[in-house]
C-alpha positions as CSV (number, residue, x, y, z in Angstrom):
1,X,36.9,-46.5,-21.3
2,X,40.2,-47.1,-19.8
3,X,43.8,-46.8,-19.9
4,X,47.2,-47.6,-19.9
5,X,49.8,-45.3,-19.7
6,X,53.3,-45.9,-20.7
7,X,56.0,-43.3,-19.4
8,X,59.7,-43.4,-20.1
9,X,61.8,-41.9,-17.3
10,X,63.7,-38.4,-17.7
11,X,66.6,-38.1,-19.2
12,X,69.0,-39.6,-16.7
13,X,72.7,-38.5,-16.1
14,X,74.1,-41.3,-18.1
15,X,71.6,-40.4,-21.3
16,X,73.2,-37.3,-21.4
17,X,76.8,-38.6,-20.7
18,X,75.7,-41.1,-23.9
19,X,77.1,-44.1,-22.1
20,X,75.3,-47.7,-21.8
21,X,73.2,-47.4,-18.1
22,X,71.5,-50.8,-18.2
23,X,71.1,-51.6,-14.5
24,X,73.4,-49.2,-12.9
25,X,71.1,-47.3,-10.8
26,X,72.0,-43.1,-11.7
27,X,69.5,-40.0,-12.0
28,X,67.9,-38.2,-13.7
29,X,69.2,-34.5,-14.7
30,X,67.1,-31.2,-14.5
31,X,66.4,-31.6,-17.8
32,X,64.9,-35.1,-16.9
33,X,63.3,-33.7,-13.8
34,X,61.6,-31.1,-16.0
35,X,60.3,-34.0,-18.6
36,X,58.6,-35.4,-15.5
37,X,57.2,-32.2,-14.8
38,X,55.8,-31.9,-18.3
39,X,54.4,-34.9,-18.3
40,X,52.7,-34.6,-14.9
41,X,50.9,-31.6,-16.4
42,X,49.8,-33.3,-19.5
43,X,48.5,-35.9,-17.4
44,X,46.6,-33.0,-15.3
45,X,45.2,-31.4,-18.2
46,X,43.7,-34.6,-19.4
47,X,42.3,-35.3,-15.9
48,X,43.8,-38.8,-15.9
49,X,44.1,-40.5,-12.6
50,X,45.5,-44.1,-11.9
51,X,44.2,-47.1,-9.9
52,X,47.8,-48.7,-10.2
53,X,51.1,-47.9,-10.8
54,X,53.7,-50.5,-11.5
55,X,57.5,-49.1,-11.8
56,X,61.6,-50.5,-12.2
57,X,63.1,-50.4,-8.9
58,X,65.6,-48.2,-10.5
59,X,65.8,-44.5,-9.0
60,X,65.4,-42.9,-12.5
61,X,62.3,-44.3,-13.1
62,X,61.4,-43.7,-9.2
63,X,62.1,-40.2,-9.5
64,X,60.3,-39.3,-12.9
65,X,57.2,-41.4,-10.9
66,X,57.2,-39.5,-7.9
67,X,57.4,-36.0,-9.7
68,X,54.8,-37.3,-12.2
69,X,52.2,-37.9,-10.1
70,X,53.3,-35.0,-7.7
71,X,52.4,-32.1,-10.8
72,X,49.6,-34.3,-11.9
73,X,47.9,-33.5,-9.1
74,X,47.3,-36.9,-6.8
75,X,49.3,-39.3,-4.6
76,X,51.2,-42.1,-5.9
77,X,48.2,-45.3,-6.5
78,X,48.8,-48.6,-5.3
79,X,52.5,-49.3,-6.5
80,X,54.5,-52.3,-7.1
81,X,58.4,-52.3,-8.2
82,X,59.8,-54.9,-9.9
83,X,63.1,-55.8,-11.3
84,X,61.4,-57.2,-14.6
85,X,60.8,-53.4,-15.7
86,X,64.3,-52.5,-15.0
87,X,66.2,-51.5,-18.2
88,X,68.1,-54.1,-21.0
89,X,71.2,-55.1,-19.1
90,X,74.2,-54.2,-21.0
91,X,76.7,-56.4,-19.2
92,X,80.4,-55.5,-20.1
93,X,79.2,-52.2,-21.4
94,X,77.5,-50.8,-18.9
95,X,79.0,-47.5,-17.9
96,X,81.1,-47.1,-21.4
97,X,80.3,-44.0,-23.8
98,X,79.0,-45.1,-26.5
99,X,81.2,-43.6,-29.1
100,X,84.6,-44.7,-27.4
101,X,83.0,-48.4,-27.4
102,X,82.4,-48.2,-31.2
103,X,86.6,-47.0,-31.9
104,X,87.0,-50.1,-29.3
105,X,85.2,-52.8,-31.0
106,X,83.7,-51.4,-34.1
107,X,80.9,-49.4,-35.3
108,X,79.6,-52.7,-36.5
109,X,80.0,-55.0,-33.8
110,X,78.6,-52.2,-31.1
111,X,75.2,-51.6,-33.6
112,X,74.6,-54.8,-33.6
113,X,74.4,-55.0,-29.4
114,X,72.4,-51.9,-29.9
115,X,69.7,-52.8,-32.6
116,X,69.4,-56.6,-32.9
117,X,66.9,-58.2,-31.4
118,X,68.7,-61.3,-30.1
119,X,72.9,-60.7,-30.3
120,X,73.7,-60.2,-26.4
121,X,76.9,-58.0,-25.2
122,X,79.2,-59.4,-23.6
123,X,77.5,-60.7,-20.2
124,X,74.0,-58.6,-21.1
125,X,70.6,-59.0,-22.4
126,X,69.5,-58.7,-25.7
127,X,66.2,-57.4,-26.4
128,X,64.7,-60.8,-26.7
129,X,66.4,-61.5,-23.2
130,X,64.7,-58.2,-21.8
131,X,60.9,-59.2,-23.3
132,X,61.0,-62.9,-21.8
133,X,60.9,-60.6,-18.4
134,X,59.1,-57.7,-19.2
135,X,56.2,-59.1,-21.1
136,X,55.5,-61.7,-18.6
137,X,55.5,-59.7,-15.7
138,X,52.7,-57.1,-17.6
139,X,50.7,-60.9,-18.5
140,X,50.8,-61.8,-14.6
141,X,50.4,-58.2,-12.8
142,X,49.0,-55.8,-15.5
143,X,46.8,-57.5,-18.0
144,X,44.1,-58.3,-16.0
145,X,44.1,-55.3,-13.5
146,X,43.5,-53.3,-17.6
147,X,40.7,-55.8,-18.7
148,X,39.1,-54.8,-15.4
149,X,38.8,-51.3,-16.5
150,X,41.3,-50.2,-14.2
151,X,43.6,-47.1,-15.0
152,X,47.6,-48.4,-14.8
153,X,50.3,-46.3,-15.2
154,X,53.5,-47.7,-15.7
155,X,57.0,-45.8,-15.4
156,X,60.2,-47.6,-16.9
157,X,63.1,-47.9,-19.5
158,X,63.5,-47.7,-23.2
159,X,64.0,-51.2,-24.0
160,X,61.8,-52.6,-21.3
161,X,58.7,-50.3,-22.3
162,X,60.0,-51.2,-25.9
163,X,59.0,-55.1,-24.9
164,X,55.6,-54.3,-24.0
165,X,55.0,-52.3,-26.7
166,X,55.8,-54.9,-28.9
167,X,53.7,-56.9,-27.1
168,X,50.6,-54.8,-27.1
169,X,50.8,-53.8,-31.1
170,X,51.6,-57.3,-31.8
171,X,54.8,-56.1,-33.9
172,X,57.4,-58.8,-35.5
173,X,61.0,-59.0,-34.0
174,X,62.0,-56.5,-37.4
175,X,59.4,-53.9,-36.5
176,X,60.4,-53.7,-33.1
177,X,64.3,-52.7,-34.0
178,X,62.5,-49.5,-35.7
179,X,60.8,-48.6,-32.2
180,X,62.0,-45.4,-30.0
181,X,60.2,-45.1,-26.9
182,X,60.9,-40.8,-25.8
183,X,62.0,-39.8,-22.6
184,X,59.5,-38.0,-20.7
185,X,56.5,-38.2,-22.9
186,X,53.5,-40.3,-21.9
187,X,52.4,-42.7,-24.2
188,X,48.7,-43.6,-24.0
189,X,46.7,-46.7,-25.0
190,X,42.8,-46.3,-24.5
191,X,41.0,-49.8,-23.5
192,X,37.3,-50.4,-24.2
193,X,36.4,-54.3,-22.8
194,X,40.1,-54.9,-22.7
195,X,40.5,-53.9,-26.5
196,X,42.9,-51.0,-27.7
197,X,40.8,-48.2,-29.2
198,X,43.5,-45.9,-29.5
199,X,47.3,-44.9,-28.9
200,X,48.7,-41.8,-28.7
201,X,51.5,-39.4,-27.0
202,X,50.4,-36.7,-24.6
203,X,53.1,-34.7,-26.0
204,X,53.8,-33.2,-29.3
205,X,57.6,-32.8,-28.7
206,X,59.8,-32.1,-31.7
């Protein structure tokens, strides 16, 4: 047996500011730093280690990689960053609290960018936008590294990770819209000849 782990970075600065991040490269807090470190020791006491790592090149996802694998116990694997895991862009909105955008352009209007899963922002991605990059890049770097039996660990966004998990539980565009991908808490997938056998967090976080 193998696996796939799937880790959203720490809270970031702009997650707890609630404003739209997208691409714009800011922190994590110490309350994102201390997911990390939580996850890191989940990953410990499970005794996972990792053949590859794949990552964003954003530094919130850097960050929460690098303290990861530092409480987990063992140097960072083999690692490639790629702009195809960075977060959904979120063009115009990028840097705008959430709730002043909705008094600017409607509760309505700003859910839709939000939770549909093909109406763009202004100059952004939509979801659909964000899994024509993310799910090809896991086909063409990931896929076959995990039906080798190899262990990957990969440490991204909300919406990005979102993508692959759609991918990997083979879920409809509608089913997708219900998914939230946690900050900080590893999710697991356990391969057997390339076949899921199981999913799970590492994590029971309330």
């Amino acid at each position: 047996m193998n696996y796939l782990l799937l880790l959203r970075h720490g809270q970031s600065q702009w997650n707890l500011e609630n404003r739209f991040t997208g691409w714009v490269d800011v922190d994590i807090t110490e309350l994102g730093e201390q997911e990390a470190i939580e996850a890191g020791e989940a990953i410990k006491n499970k005794n996972m280690h990792f053949d590859y790592m794949f990552t964003s090149v954003l530094k919130r996802a850097i960050r929460t990689a690098e303290i990861t694998c530092k409480v987990a116990g063992f140097d960072e694997p083999p690692t490639e960053r790629d702009q195809a895991l960075n977060e959904r862009h979120y063009g115009d909105l990028q840097g705008l609290n959430k709730a002043e955008t909705a008094v600017k352009y409607g509760d309505d209007q700003v859910h839709q960018w939000r939770r549909s899963y093909d109406i763009n922002p202004p100059n952004g991605e939509s979801l659909k936008d964000t899994a024509a990059r993310t799910i090809p890049y896991y086909q063409n770097k990931i896929e076959a590294l995990v039906k080798e039996g190899k262990n990957v660990l990969v440490v991204a966004h909300g919406n990005s990770l979102r993508s692959l998990v759609m991918y990997l539980d083979n879920l409809t565009r509608e089913e997708v819209l219900e998914l939230n991908i946690p900050t900080g808490n590893p999710l697991v997938y356990e391969f057997e000849d390339g076949k899921i056998l199981n999913k799970y967090y590492l994590l029971d976080r309330k």
